[in-house]
C-alpha positions in Angstrom: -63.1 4.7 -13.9 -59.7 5.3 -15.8 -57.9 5.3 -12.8 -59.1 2.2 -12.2 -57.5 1.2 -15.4 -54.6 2.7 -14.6 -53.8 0.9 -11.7 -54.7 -2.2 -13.4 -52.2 -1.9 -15.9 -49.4 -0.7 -13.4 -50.3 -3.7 -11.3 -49.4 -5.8 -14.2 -46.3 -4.2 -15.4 -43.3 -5.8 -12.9 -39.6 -6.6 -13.9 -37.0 -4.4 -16.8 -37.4 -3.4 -20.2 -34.1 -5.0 -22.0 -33.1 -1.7 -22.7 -33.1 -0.7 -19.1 -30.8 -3.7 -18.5 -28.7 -3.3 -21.1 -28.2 0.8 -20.3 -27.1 -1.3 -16.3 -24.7 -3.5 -18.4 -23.0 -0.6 -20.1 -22.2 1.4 -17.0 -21.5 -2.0 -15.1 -18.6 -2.3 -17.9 -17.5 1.2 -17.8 -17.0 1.0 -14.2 -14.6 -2.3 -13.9 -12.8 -0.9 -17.2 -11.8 2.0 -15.0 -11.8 0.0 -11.5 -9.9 -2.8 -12.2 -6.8 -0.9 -14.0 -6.9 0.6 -10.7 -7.2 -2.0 -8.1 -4.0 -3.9 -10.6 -2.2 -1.0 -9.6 -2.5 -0.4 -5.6 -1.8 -4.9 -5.7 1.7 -3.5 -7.1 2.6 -0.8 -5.4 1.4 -3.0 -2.2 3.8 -5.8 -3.1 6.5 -3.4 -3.8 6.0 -2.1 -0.4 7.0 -5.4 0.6 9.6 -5.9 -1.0 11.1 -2.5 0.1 10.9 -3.6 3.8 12.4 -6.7 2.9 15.3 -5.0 1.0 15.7 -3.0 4.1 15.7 -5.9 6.6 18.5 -7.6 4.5 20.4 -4.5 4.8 20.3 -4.4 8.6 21.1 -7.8 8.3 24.2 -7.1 6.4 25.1 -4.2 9.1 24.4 -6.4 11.7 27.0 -8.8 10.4 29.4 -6.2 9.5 29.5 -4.9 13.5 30.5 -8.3 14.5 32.8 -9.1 11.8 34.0 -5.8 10.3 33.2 -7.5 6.9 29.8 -8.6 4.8 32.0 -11.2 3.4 30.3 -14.6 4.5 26.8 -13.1 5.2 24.2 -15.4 4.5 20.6 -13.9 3.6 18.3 -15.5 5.8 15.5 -15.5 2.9 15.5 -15.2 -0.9 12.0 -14.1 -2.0 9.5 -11.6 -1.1 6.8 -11.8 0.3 9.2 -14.2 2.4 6.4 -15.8 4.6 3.1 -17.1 3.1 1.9 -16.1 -0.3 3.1 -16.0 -4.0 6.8 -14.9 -4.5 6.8 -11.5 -6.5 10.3 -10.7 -5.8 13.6 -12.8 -5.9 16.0 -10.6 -3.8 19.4 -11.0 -4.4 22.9 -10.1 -2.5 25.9 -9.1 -4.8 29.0 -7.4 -4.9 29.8 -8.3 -1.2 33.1 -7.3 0.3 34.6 -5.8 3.3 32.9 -2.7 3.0 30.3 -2.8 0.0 27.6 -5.0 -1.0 24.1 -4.3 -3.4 20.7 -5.9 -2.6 18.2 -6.4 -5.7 14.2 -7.4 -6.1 14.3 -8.5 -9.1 9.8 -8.6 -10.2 8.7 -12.0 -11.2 5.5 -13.4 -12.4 2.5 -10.5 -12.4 5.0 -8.1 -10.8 6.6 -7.3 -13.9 4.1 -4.8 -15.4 5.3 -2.5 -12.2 6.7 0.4 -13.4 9.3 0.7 -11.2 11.3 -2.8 -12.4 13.8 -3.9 -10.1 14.6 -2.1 -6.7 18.5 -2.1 -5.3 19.6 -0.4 -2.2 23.8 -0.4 -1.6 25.4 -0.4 2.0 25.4 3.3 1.6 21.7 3.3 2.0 21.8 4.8 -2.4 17.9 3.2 -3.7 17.3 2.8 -7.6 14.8 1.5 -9.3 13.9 2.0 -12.8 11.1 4.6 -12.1 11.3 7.4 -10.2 12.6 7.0 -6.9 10.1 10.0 -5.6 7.2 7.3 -6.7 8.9 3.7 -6.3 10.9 4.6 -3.1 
């Protein structure tokens, strides 16, 4: 007979305590406090991936029209922002200091790109990278 009763009551019971749910709440939050720091992170380093190949297509660029001119004076950069096709600009790349045998490419971070670590990437027409982080990491 009291198993009877037993089952009876466990047929009843269906559904979470609110403490059960609320203990599911707390990890939930634990876990996008610690994912989402991280997911912010490989978006950046991503985009700066992106922008490195970019800097380094300008540059062959700027050979390129160096070879056929034996100057980068005149060069014209064939896009301005990176990503350059499709998608939100995170970089503005820039050409400076161009002479007959010299010139300095910058990605200057806009918008949510700016809380990269590595700031700004340059690469010169010696093939010399800086950045404001480590080079090891942001190269």
């Amino acid at each position: 007979m009291d198993t009877d009763k037993t089952l009876a009551v466990r047929k009843r019971m269906h559904g979470f305590t609110l403490v059960e749910l609320m203990v599911v709440v707390a990890i939930v939050a634990i876990l996008a406090g610690v994912a989402l720091p991280s997911y912010q992170d490989s978006v950046r380093k991503s985009r700066r991936g992106q922008a490195k190949a970019d800097l380094v297509e300008l540059a062959q660029g700027l050979e390129r029209f160096r070879s056929v001119n034996n100057t980068y004076v005149g060069y014209v950069p064939p896009f301005a922002i990176s990503p350059r096709a499709g998608g939100t600009a995170q970089y503005n790349l820039n050409v400076t200091g161009v002479g007959a045998t010299a010139f300095l490419i910058t990605a200057a971070p806009i918008g949510a790109q700016t809380d990269d670590t590595c700031g700004a990437l340059t690469v010169n027409q010696a093939g010399v990278k800086t950045s404001a982080g480590p080079i090891a990491t942001c190269w």
